[in-house]
Structures are given as structure tokens and as C-alpha cells.
N, C-alpha and C positions, 0 to 999 in steps of 0.2 A: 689323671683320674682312672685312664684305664689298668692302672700300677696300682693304682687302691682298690678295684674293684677284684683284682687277682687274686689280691693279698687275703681281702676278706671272704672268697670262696675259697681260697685255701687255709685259714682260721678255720673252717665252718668243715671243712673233711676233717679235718686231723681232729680237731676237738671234738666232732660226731666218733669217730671215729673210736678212739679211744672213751668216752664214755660209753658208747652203744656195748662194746666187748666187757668193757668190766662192770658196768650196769647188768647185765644178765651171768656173769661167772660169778657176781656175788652172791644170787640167788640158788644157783646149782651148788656154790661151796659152802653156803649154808645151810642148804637141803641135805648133802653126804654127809657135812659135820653133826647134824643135830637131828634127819632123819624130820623133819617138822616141815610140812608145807608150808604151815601158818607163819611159821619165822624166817621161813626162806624168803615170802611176801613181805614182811615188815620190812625189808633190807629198803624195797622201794618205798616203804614209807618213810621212812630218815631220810630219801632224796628229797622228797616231797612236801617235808613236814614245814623248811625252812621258807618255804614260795608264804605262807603267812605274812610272816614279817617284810614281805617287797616291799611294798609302802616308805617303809624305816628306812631299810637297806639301799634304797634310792634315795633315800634322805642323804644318806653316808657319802654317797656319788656327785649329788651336787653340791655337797661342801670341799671337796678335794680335786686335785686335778687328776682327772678321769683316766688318761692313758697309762700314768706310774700307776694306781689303784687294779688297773685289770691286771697289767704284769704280775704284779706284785700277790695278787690273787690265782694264778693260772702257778706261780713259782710254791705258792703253798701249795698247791693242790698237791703236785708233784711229790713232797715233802711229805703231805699225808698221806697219799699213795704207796710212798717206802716202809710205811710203818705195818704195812698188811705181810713184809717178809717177817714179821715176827707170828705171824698166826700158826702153830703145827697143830692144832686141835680144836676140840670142842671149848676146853677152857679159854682159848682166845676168838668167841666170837666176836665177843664186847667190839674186837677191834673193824671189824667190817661196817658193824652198827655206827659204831664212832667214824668210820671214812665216808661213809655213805650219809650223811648229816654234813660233814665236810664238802663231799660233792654237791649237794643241797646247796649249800651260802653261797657255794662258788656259782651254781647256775645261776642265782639270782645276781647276786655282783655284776658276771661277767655278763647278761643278757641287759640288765641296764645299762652298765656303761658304753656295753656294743652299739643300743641304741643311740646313745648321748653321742657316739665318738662318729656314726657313719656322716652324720648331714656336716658336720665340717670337715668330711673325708671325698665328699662326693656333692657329684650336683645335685639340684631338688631332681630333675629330669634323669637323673641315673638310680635314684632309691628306690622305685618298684622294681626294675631289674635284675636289682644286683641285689635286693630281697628275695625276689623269685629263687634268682641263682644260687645263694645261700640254705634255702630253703631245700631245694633240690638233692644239693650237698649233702646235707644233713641226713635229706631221708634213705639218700641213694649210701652212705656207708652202713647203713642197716641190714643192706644186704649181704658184706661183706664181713659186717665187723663181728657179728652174733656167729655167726659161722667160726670165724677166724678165731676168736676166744674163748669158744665151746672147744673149738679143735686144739686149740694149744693148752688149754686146760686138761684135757685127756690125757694129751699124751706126756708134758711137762708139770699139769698140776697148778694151783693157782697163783705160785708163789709166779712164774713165767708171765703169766697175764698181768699181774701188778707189775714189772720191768717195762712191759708194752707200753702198757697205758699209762705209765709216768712219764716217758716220753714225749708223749703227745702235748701234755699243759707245757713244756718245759721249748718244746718249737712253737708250740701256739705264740708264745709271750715274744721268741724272737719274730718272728713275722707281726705281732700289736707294735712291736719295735722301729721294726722298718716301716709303717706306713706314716705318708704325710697329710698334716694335718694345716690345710691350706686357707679352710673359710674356718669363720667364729661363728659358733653356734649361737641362738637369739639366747640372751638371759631367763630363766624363770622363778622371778621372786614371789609368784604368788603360790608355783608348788612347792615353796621352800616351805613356805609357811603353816601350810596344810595340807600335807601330800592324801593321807586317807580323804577326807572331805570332798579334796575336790574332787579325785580321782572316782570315790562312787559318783557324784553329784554331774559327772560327765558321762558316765557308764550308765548312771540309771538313770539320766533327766531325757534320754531321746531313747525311738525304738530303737535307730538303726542302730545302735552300739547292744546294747538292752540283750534283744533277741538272740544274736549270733553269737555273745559272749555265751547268752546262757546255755545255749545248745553243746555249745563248746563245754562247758560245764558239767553238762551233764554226761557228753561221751566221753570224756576223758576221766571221770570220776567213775563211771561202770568200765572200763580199762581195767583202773585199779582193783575195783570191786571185784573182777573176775581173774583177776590172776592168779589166787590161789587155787581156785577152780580148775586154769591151764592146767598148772601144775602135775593137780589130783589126776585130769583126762589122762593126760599124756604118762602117768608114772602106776595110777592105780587100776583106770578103765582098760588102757591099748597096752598098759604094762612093756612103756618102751623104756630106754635108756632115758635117764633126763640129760644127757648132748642132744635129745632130739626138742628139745627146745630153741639151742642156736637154730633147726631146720623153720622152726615155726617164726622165729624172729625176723632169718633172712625172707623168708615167703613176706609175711609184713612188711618187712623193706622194698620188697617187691613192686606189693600192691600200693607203699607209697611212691616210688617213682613216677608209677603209671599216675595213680592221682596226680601227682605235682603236675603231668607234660601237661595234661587238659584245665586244671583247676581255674588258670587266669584268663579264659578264653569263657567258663563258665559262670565268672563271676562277671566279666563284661558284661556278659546276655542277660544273666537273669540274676545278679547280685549277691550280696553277702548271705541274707535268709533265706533264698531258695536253697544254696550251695549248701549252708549249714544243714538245712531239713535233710536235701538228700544227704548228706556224708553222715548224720544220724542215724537214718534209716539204713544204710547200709553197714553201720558197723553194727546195728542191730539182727542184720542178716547172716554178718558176721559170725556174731556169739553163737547166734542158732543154729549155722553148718557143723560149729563146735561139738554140739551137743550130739554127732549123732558116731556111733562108733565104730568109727570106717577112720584110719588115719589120714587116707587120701583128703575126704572131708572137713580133716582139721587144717589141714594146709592151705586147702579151697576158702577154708574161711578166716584164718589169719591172714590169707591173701584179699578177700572183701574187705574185712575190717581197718586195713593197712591203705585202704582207698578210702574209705569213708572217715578216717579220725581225723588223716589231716586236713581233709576239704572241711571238717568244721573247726579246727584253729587256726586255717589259712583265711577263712571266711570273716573270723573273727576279731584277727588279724588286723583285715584290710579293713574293716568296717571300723576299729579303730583309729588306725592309722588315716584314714579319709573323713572321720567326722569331728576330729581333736585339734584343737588349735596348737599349732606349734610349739607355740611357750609352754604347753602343758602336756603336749605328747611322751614323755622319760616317765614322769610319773604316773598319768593313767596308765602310760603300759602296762607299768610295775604294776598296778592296782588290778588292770583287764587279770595279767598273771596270774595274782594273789586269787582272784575272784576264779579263774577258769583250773587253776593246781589246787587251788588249798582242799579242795573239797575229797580231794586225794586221802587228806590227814583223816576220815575218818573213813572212805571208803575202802580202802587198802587190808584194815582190821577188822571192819566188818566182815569184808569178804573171807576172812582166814576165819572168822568165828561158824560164818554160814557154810564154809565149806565142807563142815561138822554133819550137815544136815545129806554131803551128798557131793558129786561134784559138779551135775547138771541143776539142782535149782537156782545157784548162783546166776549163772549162765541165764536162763530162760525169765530169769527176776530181771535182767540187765534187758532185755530184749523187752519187756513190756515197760519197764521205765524209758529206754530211749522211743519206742514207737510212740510211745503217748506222748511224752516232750519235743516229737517232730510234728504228732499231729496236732498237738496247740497252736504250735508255732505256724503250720502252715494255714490253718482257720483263721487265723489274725492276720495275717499277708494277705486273704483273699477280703477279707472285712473293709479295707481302706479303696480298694479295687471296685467292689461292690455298690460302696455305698458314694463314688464319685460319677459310676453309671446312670443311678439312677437318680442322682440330687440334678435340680434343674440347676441354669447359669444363677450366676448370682456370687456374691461376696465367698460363697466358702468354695466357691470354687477357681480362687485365686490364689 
């Protein structure tokens, strides 16, 4: 177990790793090809766009066997990844647009079947940990990887960064390879049958899932929504280089490190919807250091925001993963997914249309939508609290 457990926080660097680097060089190479913030943003919309269809796409996973399906997906990726040495211009953006949609099906694929494949990789008593642990992975190559592909983009150019980061899927699949796969997972014939249905029907029939999905929702849909925005700060306002993007990326990667060490110590104490509210409010805080035009300050607050996003889809997270019956955890996830990305697919373009108006209303729009979706959220946590104070004993209070 603990040879599986290595394995899959080694999956979790390399494949962080390489998407984090070419996830942000596709934007910058977009941005010099076409000179267009708004299209350098939409690059993250094709990642985004395909989290829709999770539902389906975990349909796809439990009709197949799961471990050849992720190889076999991680070897595509690869594959599409080589096709970006034909880009030498403007006329071949098409092709980033088209990898980055590519990347899209593959996150979804490979995040389902990962989930399908850990519980018969590991014990029930080993999957908070080596969830943590993966999570950590993930956010800890943020610091390196945005750096390192900004950097090798400069000096080599992007064709260099695609060699990188095809690597990555292509050890990814040998390491899916070596691991063993010792328990059988429980059957789930009822999410075969209606994976959307049930998957809202579990998400929105209790708060505890409800709330923290939504939060998650909503800060990860004002992410997108201000990206363009980044962009604009850092290229039109402080008129820096945009490689000083990889500097704001790695700061974020920063700030989620620190979030990960505390996050599971604060979700002990005070749960999923406290966790959520605050990592809201502070990616809110976030947007708002953005705003102010000092570049130290942009730093300052890629680094809050980098603590606050993930403490709300770690919240998120766990609150599904701890109120879902087994049999049906693969596909709510897919569904939590669908529900907490999709909303990407329109705020991504919104954000490139508004950033027309400017490059701080974005930004300070993002910061009044998340303060008010945390402070809903925490007036409804104190209502149940409230009203068990003051109801005397009796039936509803069992």
C-alpha cells in the first residue's frame, strides 16, 4: 500500500507539473501570437469547457476497465501535445485552441478514473492521506512549474515547452502502470444508469454538499472571470513583461502550499462551510491587492488568493467525499466537478469581454460577488446554530 501510495503522489507532481507549465505558456504564446488578452484567456476556456460533459465522460469509465482507459488517455495527450511543434505563427493558433480542449477531456478522464482506481489501490484508512498528499503535490509544482515554463519559453520558445510537457503524460501512464491494484471496488449500477440525476440529487438534496460545492463555485468561476484582467494589470497597468506572469503563478503556488499544510487541521475544527467561507473571502482579498498598482501588491495577492481557492475546493472536496455513499462517489464527483468547473465555460469570456471596460472592474466585480456568496453562506451556518439555542428539548431536537 505504501508502493501505491508513492506512486500516486508521484502521478500527481509529474502531471501537476507538466500541465501547470504548458497551461500558462499557452496563454503567453497566445498573447505574442495575436497580441489579444481576451484570446490569450480563452486558451483556459477549452481546458474548462469539457468539465460539462463529466457526467457522460464517467459514464465512459464505468463501462471500461479503468487502468488501460487512463494510460491510454495520458498517451494521447502526449500525442496532442506534439502536434503544437507545428505552430510558427499566428496562422496556427487553431492549434493550441485544439490542445487545450484536448487537455480538457483528459483532465476529466483521468480525474475520474483516478478516483475509481485509488479505493482498490489503497485502504479505506489510507484515502484521506494520500488525498492530502496528492493534493499538496499538485499545488506545490505550481511553484515551480509556472516559473520553469515561463523560463524556458523565453529563452527556447514554446516549441521547448511542448517537449516538456509531453513527457510528463507519457511517465505519468508508466507509473498508472506499475501500480497494484489489490481490492475490488463496490459495483455502482445505479450511477450507471443515471449519472446527471443522481449526481445533482446528492449534491443538491443536503446542505453539507450544497454549500461548499457552491462556494467552490463561485471562486473558481471569478478565477476565470479575472484572468483576463491579470493579464491586462500586469502587461497594460505595471507594463511588465508578460513572463512576469510565471512570477504571479509561482506566488499562487506558494500561497497554495501554505493553504494545503493547515487546511485538514481546519476543516477538523470547524468543517467544510466555515473552510469554504473563509478561502472565499480571501481569494476575495486577493483580487483586491490586485487591484492596486504597486507590483509588490500583485504578488501579495496572488499569494492570498493561492490560499484561499484551494481551501474552497478542498472543502468541497471533502464534504463530498464524506457525505456520498460509495457506490456513488465516481459519479457525484464527476458531477460536484461539472458543477464547481463548468461555470468557467462562461466566465472565462465574460471576463475577456469586460476587460474592455478596464482592467480593475473585473477584478473589484469578482470581489463583491465572492464577499456576498461567503456572506450568505456564513448567515445560513449560523441559522441552524441559533435556532437549536434557543428551541427548548423536545423531538426536533433529536
Amino acid at each position: 500500500m505504501r508502493r501505491n501510495a508513492g506512486l500516486f503522489v508521484a502521478i500527481s507532481l509529474l502531471s501537476g507539473f507538466g500541465s501547470s507549465a504548458m497551461t500558462l505558456v499557452a496563454g503567453i504564446w497566445l498573447l505574442d501570437l495575436t497580441g489579444s488578452t481576451g484570446l490569450a484567456a480563452l486558451a483556459g476556456l477549452c481546458v474548462y469547457a469539457p468539465v460539462l460533459a463529466g457526467p457522460w465522460l464517467g459514464g465512459l469509465l464505468d463501462r471500461a476497465p479503468r487502468r488501460p482507459v487512463v494510460i491510454a488517455v495520458n498517451l494521447l495527450l502526449a500525442a496532442a501535445l506534439l502536434a503544437l511543434l507545428a505552430v510558427r505563427g499566428p496562422g496556427q493558433t487553431w492549434l493550441i485552441f485544439a490542445v487545450s480542449c484536448a487537455y480538457g477531456v483528459s483532465y476529466v478522464l483521468i480525474d475520474a478514473g483516478e478516483t475509481a482506481l485509488l479505493p482498490s489501490a489503497l485502504s479505506p484508512t489510507e484515502l484521506g492521506d494520500v488525498n492530502g498528499w496528492r493534493s499538496s503535490a499538485q499545488e506545490g509544482t505550481k511553484l515551480i512549474a509556472p516559473l520553469a515554463g515561463a523560463g524556458l519559453y523565453a529563452w527556447h520558445g514554446g516549441h521547448a515547452v511542448v517537449v516538456l510537457s509531453a513527457a510528463a503524460p507519457v511517465l505519468v501512464a508508466i507509473l498508472y502502470a506499475a501500480v497494484r491494484l489489490s481490492r475490488t471496488p463496490p459495483d455502482q449500477p445505479t450511477a450507471r444508469r443515471d449519472g446527471l440525476r443522481t449526481g445533482l440529487s446528492v449534491l443538491l438534496g443536503q446542505r453539507a454538499t450544497r454549500v461548499p460545492v457552491a462556494l467552490a463555485a463561485v471562486s473558481i468561476a471569478m478565477s476565470g472571470f479575472t484572468t483576463a484582467a491579470i493579464y491586462a494589470i500586469v502587461v497594460r497597468e505595471l507594463r511588465l513583461p508578460t513572463t512576469f506572469l510565471g512570477v504571479l503563478a509561482s506566488a499562487q503556488g506558494a500561497g497554495s502550499i501554505i493553504g494545503g499544510l493547515i487546511v485538514g487541521r481546519l476543516l477538523t475544527r470547524h468543517g467544510p462551510v466555515a473552510v469554504g467561507v473563509a478561502g472565499t473571502m480571501l481569494f476575495a482579498l486577493g483580487c483586491l491587492a490586485r487591484c492596486l498598482p504597486w507590483w509588490p501588491a500583485t504578488i501579495a495577492g496572488a499569494l492570498v488568493a493561492g490560499v484561499g481557492l484551494p481551501w474552497t475546493l478542498v472543502a468541497a472536496v471533502t464534504a463530498v467525499q464524506t457525505h456520498t455513499p460509495s457506490a456513488l462517489l465516481g459519479r457525484v464527483s464527476a458531477t460536484a466537478n461539472t458543477a464547481m468547473f463548468g461555470p468557467l465555460v462562461v466566465a472565462i469570456p465574460l471576463g475577456g469581454a469586460a476587460v474592455h471596460l478596464g482592467a480593475r472592474p473585473p477584478l473589484l466585480a469578482a470581489v463583491a460577488i465572492c464577499l456576498s456568496a461567503a456572506a450568505a453562506s456564513a448567515d445560513r451556518a449560523l441559522r441552524p446554530r441559533h435556532a437549536s439555542r434557543t428551541a427548548g428539548p423536545g423531538p426536533a431536537t433529536h
